[in-house]
C-alpha positions, -999 to 999 in steps of 0.1 A, spaced: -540 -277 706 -539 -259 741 -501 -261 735 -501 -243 705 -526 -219 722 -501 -215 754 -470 -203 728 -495 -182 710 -505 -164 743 -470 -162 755 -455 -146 720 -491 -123 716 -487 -111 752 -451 -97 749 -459 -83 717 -490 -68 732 -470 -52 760 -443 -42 738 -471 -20 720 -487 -7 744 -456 8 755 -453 26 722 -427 0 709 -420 -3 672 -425 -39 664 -400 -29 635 -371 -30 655 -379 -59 673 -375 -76 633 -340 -84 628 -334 -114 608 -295 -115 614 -298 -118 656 -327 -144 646 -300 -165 628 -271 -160 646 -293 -176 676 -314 -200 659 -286 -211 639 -260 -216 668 -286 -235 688 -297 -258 659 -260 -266 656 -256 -272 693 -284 -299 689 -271 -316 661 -236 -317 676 -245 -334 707 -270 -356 700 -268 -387 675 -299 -391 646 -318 -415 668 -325 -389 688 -330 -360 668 -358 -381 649 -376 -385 688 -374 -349 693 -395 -346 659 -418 -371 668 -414 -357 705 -426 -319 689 -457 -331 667 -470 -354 699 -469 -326 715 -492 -306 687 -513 -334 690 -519 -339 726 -508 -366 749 -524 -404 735 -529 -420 770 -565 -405 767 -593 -422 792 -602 -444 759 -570 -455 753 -570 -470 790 -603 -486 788 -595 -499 752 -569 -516 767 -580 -530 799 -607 -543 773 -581 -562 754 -561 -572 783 -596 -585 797 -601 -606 760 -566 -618 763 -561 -634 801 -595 -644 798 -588 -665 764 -559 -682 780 -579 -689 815 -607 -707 789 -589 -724 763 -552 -731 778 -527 -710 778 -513 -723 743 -544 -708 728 -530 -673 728 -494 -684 718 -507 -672 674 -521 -640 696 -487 -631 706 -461 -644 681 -480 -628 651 -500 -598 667 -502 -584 631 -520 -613 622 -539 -617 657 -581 -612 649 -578 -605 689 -554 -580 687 -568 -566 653 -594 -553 671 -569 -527 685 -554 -509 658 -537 -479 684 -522 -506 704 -509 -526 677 -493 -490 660 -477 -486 696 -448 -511 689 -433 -508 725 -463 -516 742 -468 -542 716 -435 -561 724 -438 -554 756 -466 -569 763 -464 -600 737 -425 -606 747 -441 -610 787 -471 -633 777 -448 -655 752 -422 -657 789 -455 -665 810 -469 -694 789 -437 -708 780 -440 -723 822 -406 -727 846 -404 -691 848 -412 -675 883 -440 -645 885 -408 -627 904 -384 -631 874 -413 -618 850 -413 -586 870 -381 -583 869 -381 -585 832 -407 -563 829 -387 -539 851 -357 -537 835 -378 -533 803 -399 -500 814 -366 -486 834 -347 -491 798 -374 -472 779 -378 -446 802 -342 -436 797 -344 -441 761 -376 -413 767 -359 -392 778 -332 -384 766 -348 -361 731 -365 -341 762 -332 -335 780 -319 -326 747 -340 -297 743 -337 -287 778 -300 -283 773 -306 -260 741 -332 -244 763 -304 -238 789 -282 -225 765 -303 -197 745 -300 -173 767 -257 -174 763 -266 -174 727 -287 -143 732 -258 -128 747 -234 -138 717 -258 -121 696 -254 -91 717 -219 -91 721 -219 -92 682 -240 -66 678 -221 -43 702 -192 -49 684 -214 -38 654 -221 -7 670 -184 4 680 -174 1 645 -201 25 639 -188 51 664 -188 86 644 -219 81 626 -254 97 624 -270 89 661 -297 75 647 -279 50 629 -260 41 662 -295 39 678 -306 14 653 -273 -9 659 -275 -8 697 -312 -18 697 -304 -45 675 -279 -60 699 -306 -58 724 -328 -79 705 -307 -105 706 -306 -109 745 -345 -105 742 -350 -132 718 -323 -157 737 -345 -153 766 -378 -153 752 -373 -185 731 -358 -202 762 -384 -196 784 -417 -188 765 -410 -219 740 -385 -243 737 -383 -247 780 -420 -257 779 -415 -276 749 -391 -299 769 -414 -298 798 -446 -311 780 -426 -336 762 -412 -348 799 -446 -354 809 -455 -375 783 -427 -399 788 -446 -399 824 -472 -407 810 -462 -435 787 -447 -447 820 -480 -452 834 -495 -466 813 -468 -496 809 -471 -497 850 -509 -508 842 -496 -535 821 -470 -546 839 -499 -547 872 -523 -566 853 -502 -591 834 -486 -601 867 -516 -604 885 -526 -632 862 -489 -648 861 -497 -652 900 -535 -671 890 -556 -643 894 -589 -640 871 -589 -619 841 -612 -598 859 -596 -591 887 -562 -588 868 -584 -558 847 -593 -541 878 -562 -538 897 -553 -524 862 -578 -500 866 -568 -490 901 -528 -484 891 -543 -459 862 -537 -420 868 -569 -402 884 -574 -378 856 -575 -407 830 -590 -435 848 -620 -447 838 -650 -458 866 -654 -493 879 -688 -496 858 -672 -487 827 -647 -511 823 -670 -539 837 -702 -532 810 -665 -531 782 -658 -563 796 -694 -580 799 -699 -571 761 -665 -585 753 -679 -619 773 -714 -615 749 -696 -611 717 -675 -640 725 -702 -661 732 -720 -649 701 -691 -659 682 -685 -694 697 -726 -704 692 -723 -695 653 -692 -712 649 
C-alpha cells in the first residue's frame, strides 16, 4: 500500500502546485492527448512483447499493490521447513523424504506450508534439487551447478516484464511529444480564429508533453523499478535455498544447514538466531509428540 500512497503523492503534489499557481485543472482534462498517449504506449507493449510476458507484467503490477512476499515470516517459515525436511532425511534415511518431494501436494510435511507450496518455482526448485541429492552418484559441485543455472534462468525470465515497462517508460515522453506535435498541427489549422479558441488548442498540445512526462517519471518508471526489486528479492530468497540445501548435500546437520540459511538472508528481513532456533526446537517437540502417539 505505500506504493499506491507514493503515486497518490506524486499525482496530488503536481496537481497541488498546479493550483496554487492559479491553474485550471480544466485544461489540464483532455481526453484525446490521454489516448493518443496511453493508446500508442499500450500498443508499443503489446507489439513487443509476447502473452507470457504481458500476463507477468499483470501479476508483476498487483504484487506490487500488494507488497513484496519475502516478508521476515516467510523466511523463518521456511528455514522452519527446510529445518523439518534435512532433519527427516538425517533421521529416517534419505529415501524417507523421496513421497515429500515427488508429491509435495500430497506431502503432510510440506502441507504444513501452504505459501511455499503456491510458490511453484520455489517448489520445483527445491523438490527437483532434493530428488538429484538422494538419488546418490551426483557430486555436491554438480548440484550447485544445477541450482545455478536454475536461479540464473529465472532471473532472466524475471526480468524481462520489468524491462518491458521500462522501455514504455522510456518511450512516453516521445509519445508526449507526438501528442504535441498533433496538437500543434491542430492549432495551425485553427489560425484565423477567436484567440481564445487558439489558446485552448495550444494548451492542449502542451498537455500532452506534460502528461508523456509525468506518466514516465511519476508512475510507470517506478512501476518498473519496484517490480525490479522484487525479482531481487525473489533472488534472495532462492540464494537461501540453494545455501542451505547444499550445506546438507556436503553432510552438514539440518541445523547448521538452517543457520547458514539464516546468515545468506537480507538484513532488513532476517530473522534473529533465537527465533529460528525456539521454530526449530518446537518443530523437534511436535515431532516427537507425533512419533510417541503413533
Amino acid at each position: 500500500m505505500f506504493q499506491v500512497g507514493g503515486i497518490l503523492i506524486v499525482f496530488g503534489c503536481v496537481v497541488a502546485g498546479y493550483l496554487m499557481e492559479k491553474g485550471q485543472i480544466a485544461v489540464l482534462l483532455q481526453p484525446a492527448e490521454l489516448l493518443i498517449i496511453g493508446g500508442a504506449a499500450l500498443g508499443t507493449v503489446l507489439t513487443a512483447n509476447p502473452m507470457h510476458i504481458l500476463k507477468k507484467i499483470a501479476a508483476g503490477l498487483m504484487n506490487v499493490v500488494k507488497g513484496s512476499p519475502f516478508s521476515k515470516q516467510r523466511y523463518l517459515d521456511t528455514l522452519k521447513m527446510m529445518f523439518d525436511l534435512l532433519a527427516k532425511s538425517r533421521k529416517e534415511g534419505a529415501i524417507a523424504i523421496e513421497g515429500d518431494i515427488e508429491e509435495p501436494n500430497n506431502s503432510p510435511l510440506f502441507s504444513r506450508y501452504p505459501v511455499f507450496l503456491k510458490d511453484h518455482h520455489a517448489r520445483d526448485f527445491v523438490c527437483d534439487t532434493m530428488r538429484m541429492a538422494i538419488t546418490g552418484g551426483v557430486s555436491a559441485f554438480d548440484v550447485d551447478q544445477m541450482m545455478e543455472l536454475d536461479m540464473d534462468v529465472h532471473h532472466m525470465t524475471s526480468t524481462l516484464p520489468s524491462q518491458a515497462l521500462t522501455t514504455m517508460a522510456d518511450a512516453l515522453p516521445g509519445l508526449g511529444i507526438v501528442a504535441a506535435v498533433l496538437g500543434i498541427v491542430v492549432t495551425m489549422g485553427a489560425l484565423g480564429g477567436p484567440p481564445e479558441e487558439i489558446g485552448k488548442k495550444v494548451a492542449s498540445a502542451l498537455v500532452g508533453t506534460f502528461l508523456g512526462i509525468l506518466l514516465c517519471y511519476g508512475l510507470v518508471g517506478p512501476l518498473s523499478s519496484n517490480m525490479s526489486k522484487t525479482v531481487d528479492e525473489e533472488q534472495s530468497y532462492y540464494h537461501v535455498l540453494r545455501v542451505m540445501m547444499l550445506a546438507f548435500i556436503k553432510g552438514t546437520s539440518p541445523i547448521l544447514a538452517v543457520e547458514m540459511g539464516r546468515r545468506a538472508i537480507p538484513e532488513h528481513s532476517r530473522p534473529d538466531f533465537f527465533e529460528v532456533e525456539k521454530a526449530c526446537r518446537e518443530k523437534v517437540g511436535e515431532a516427537q509428540a507425533e512419533f510417541q502417539a503413533a
